[in-house]
N, C-alpha and C positions, 0 to 999 in steps of 0.2 A: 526154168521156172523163175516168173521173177519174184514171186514171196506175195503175199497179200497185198488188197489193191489199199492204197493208204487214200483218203480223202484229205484235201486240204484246207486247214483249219480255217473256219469263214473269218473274212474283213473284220477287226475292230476298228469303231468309228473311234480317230483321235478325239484324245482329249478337249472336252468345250473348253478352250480358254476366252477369254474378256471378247467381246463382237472388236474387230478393228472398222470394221465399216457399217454402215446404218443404209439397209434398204432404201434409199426413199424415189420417189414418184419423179422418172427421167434420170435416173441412176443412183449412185452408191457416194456418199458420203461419208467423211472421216468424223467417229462416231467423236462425245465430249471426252471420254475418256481415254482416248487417240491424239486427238487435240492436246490436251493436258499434257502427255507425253512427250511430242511435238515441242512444245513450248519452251520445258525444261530442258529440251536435248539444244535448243535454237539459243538458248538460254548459256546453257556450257559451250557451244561451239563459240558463243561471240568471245567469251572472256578467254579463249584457246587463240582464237585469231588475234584479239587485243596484244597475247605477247609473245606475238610470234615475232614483232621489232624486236621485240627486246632482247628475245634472246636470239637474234640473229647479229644483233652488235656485241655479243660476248664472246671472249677467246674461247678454245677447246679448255683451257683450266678451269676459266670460270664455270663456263659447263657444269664442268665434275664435280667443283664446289654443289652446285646446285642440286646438283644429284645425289650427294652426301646428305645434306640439307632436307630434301626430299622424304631421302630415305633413314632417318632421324624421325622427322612427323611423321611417319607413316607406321612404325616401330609402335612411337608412343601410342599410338590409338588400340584401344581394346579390340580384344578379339571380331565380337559381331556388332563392331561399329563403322559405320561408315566413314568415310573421308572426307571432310570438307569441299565444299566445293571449289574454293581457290587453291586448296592443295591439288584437288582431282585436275584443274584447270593446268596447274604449274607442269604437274606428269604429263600430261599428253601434248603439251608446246614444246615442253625438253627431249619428250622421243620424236615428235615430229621434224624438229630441230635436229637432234643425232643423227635420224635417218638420212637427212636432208643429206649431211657432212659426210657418213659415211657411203653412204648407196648412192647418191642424188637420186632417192626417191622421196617424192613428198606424200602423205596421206594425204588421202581427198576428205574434203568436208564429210560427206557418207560416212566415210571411214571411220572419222572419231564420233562421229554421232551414234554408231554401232560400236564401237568399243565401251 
């Protein structure tokens, strides 16, 4: 016997979050508020690319300097405050940089645009 016959529990439709794409007439467009997104991530990636010279001409100390540094600004900021944007910038050129040094891998553009 295998016990009562169990039905299983119908589909929940996920959650509506924001449209990413807009219907329109010969396909699907990237909605205003997609765009706006967009912009700001293309936005942080440029100033991520901008220093990735710079800290490519710095020793592994100065690095670490920077990373103290880093992480000092980062301390000071309130709990549910966000990070500046040249700090959020400085973070992900010094792990892309580390990574570089340590792994020889580089994040792809994508990458920090989803981080």
């Amino acid at each position: 016997f295998r016990g009562p016959i169990m039905r299983r529990r119908p589909l929940v439709a996920p959650r509506q979050a924001a449209a990413i794409f807009e219907q329109k007439k010969g396909g699907a467009a990237l909605s205003p508020e997609a765009k706006d997104i967009l912009k700001k991530g293309e936005a942080h990636l440029k100033r991520v690319n901008d220093l990735e010279a710079t800290y490519d001409a710095k020793s592994d100390a100065e690095l670490r300097g920077e990373a103290t540094a880093l992480r000092e600004a980062l301390q000071q900021l309130e709990k549910d405050e966000d990070a500046p944007a040249d700090v959020q910038a400085r973070a992900f050129a010094l792990a892309r940089e580390a990574a570089w040094r340590v792994l020889q891998l580089r994040a792809y553009d994508v990458q920090i645009l989803g981080g």
